[in-house]
Structures are given as C-alpha cells and as structure tokens.
N, C-alpha and C positions, 0 to 999 in steps of 0.2 A: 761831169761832162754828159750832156747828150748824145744817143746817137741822133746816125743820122737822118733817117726820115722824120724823128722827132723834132728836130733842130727848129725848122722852117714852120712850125707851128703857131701861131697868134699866142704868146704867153697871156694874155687872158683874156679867154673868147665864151660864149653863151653855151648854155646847154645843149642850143640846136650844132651847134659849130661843132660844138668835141662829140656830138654823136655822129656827126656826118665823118667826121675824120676817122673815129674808132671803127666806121663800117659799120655799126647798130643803127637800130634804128629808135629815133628819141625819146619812145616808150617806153624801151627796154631799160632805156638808163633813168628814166625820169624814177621805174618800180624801185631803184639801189636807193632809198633816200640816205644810207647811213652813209655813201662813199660820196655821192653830193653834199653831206656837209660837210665833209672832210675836206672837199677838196673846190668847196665854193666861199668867194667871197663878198658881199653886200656890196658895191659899186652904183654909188645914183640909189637909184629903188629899184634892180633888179641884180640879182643874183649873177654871178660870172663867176668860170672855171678858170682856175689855175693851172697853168699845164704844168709843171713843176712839183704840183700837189700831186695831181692824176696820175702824171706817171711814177711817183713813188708807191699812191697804193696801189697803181698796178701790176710795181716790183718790175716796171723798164729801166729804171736807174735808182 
C-alpha cells in the first residue's frame, strides 16, 4: 500500500516530473545514474520512472 501523498503520483512520469515531486532539483537526480536504472523504464525512446520502483529504493514502502 501506498501512503498518502505518494498515492496521487503519475505511476510513470519522466525524470523532470519525479524531481519536481521529490523537491530536487533535476541535476541532482540526473548525478544518481545507478537509482535511475533501477527505477527507470524504456517507454517509446525515452526513459520514464516508475513510481513504485522509486519509492522502494527510497525505502517509502
């Protein structure tokens, strides 16, 4: 189960998207490459996050 400000999240939204929500800023996240492959998936020909990925490595749920 999610909480709940997580809830309402886009389950999969771009890099810019999950930094704006995390409160980083998109640089910050772009340096992590190893928790972006973790937690991104191929979609078309751009990369997108999973929210359900993110928040396990971020240990939210």
């Amino acid at each position: 189960m999610i909480p709940e400000p997580y809830n309402k999240w886009p389950v999969v939204m771009s890099r810019n998207k999950a930094a704006q929500l995390l409160g980083i800023d998109r640089k910050t996240l772009a340096k992590n490459k190893q928790l972006l492959d973790r937690c991104s998936e191929v979609i078309g020909d751009k990369p997108k996050i999973v929210r359900d990925r993110l928040l396990r490595e971020l240990k939210i749920i």
